[in-house]
matplotlib code that plots the C-alpha trace (Angstrom):
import matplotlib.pyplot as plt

x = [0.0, 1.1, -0.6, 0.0, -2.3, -1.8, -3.5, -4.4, -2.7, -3.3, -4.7, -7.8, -7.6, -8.0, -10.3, -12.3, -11.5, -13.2, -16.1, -14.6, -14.5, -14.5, -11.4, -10.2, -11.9, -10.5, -6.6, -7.5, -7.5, -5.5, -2.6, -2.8, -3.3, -0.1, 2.1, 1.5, 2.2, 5.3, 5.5, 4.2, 1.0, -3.0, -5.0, -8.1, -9.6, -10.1, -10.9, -11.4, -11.3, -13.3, -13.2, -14.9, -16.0, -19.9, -21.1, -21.4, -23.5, -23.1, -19.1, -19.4, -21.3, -19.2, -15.7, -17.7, -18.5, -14.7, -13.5, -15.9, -15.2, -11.4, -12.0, -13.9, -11.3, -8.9, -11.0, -10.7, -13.9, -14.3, -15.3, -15.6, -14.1, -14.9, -16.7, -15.4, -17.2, -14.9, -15.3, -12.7, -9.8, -10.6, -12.4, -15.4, -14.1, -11.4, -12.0, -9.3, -9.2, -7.5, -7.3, -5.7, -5.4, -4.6, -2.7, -1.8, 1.8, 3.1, 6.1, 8.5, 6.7, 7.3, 8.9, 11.7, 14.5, 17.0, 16.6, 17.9, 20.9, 23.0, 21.4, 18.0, 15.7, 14.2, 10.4, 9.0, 5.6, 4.6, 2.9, -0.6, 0.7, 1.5, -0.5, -1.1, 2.6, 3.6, 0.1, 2.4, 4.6, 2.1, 0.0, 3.3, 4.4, 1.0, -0.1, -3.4, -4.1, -3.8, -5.0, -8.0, -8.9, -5.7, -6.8, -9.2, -6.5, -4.5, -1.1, 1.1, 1.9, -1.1, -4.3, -6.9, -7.2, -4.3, -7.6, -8.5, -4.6, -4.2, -6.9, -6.0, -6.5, -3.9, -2.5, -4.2, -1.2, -2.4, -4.4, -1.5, 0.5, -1.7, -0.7, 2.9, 2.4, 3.5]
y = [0.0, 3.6, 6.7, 10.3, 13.4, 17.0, 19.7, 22.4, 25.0, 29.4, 28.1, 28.2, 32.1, 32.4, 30.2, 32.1, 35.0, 33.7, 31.3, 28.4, 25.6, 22.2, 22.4, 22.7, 19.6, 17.8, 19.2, 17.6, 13.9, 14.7, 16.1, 13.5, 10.8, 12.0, 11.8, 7.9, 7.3, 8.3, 4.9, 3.0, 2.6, 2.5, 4.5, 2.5, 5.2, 9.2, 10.8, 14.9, 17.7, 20.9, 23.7, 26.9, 29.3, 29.1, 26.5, 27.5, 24.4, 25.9, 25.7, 22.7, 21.1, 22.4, 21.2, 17.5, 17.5, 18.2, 15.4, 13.0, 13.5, 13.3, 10.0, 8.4, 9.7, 7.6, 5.0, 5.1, 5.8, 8.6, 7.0, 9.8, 12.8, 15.7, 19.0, 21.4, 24.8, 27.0, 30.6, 31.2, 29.7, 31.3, 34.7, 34.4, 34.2, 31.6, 27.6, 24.8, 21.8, 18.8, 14.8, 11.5, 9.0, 5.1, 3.1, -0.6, -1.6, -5.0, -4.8, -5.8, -3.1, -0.4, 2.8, 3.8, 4.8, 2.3, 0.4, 3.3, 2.8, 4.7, 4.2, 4.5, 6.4, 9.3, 10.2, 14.0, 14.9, 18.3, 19.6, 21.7, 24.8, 25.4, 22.7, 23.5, 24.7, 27.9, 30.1, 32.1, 33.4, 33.7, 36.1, 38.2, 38.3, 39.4, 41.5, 39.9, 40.6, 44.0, 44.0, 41.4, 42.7, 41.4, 38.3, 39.4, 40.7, 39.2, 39.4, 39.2, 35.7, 34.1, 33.6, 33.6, 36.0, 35.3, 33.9, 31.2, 30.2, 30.1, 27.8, 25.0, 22.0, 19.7, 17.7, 13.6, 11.7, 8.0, 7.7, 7.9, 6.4, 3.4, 0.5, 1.2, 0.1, -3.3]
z = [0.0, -0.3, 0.8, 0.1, 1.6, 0.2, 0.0, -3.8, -1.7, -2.4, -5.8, -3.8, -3.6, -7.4, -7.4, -4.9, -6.7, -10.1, -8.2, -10.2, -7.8, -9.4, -11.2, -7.7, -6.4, -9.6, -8.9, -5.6, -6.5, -9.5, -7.2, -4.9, -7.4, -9.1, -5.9, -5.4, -9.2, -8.5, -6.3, -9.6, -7.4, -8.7, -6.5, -4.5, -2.8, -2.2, 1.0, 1.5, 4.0, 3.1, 5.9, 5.9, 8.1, 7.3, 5.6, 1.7, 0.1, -3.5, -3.4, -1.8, -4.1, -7.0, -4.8, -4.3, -8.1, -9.4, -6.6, -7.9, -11.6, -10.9, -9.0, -11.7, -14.3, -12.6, -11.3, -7.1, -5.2, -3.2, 0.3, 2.3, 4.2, 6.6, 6.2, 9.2, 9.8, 11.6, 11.6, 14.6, 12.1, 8.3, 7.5, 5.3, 2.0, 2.9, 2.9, 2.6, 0.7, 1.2, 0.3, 1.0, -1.2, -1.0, -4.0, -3.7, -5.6, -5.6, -3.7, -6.6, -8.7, -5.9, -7.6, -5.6, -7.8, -7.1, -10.9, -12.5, -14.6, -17.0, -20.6, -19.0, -21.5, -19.6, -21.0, -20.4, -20.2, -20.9, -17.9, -18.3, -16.4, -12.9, -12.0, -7.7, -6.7, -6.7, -6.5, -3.8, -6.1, -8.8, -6.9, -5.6, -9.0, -10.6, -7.5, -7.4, -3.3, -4.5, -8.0, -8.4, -12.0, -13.0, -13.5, -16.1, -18.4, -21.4, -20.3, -24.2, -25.5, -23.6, -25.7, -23.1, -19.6, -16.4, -14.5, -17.2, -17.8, -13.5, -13.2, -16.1, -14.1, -12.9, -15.6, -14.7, -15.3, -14.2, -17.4, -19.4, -17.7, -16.1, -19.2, -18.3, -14.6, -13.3]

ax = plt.figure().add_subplot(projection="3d")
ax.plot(x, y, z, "-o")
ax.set_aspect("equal")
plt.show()
């Protein structure tokens, strides 16, 4: 068996910002997913944690909807999880998200580096953007605490707005990469 737990991070600001929360409930599994196929492990199943200071149903229906469709794109169930009001810990806007997810490997198949050899072909996939790391920096370097309407702008050399290109979802990489697996 192998585990992971992680959380999608300040994505969640932009996506707050823009109301778009079921991309962020797909990153969830997605991210997760990603980090035990790492392992060479197939996920089994998903749980969540969704915290808020007041109980929203509409964003958590949208969040519940984007972690079901990224468990089904990558075939684990989604068993169950914990919804936490606490309005003493985040202000009203704010919520968290996290997930933990459990992959079964066969030992002999376990992924853990020490097979490599020289002459080993090394395979890239391209990535779909940021993916969930690095939303700090993101919204230092475009200002967006201070400048929300930036995310409604065409920066040059992007074809859609900064807000549509932030919130690309996670690149999936299990269903690509799922016949390669022991």
């Amino acid at each position: 068996m192998v585990a992971s737990t992680d959380g999608v991070g300040t994505k969640l600001k932009i996506a707050a910002q823009l109301g778009h929360y079921e991309g962020v409930g797909q990153d969830l599994v997605t991210l997760n997913v990603n980090d035990i196929l790492t392992k060479g492990a197939r996920p089994l199943f998903f749980l969540d944690y969704v915290a808020f200071s007041a109980m929203d149903e509409h964003r958590l229906e949208m969040l519940m909807r984007g972690m079901a469709w990224g468990c089904r794109e990558v075939g684990c169930a989604l068993i169950g999880g914990e919804t936490a009001q606490l309005p003493g810990v985040y202000s009203d806007a704010d919520f968290d998200l996290a997930g933990f997810v459990v992959g079964v490997v066969e030992r002999s198949q376990l992924l853990d580096g020490s097979a490599i050899q020289p002459g080993d072909r090394l395979v890239g996939i391209p990535s779909s953007g940021v993916h969930t790391n690095g939303y700090s920096l993101v919204r230092q370097v475009f200002n967006l605490d201070n400048d929300p309407e930036a995310l409604f702008r065409k920066p040059d050399g992007l074809g859609r707005n900064l807000g549509d290109e932030l919130m690309v979802r996670h690149r999936a990489y299990y269903p690509l990469l799922e016949p390669f697996l022991g």
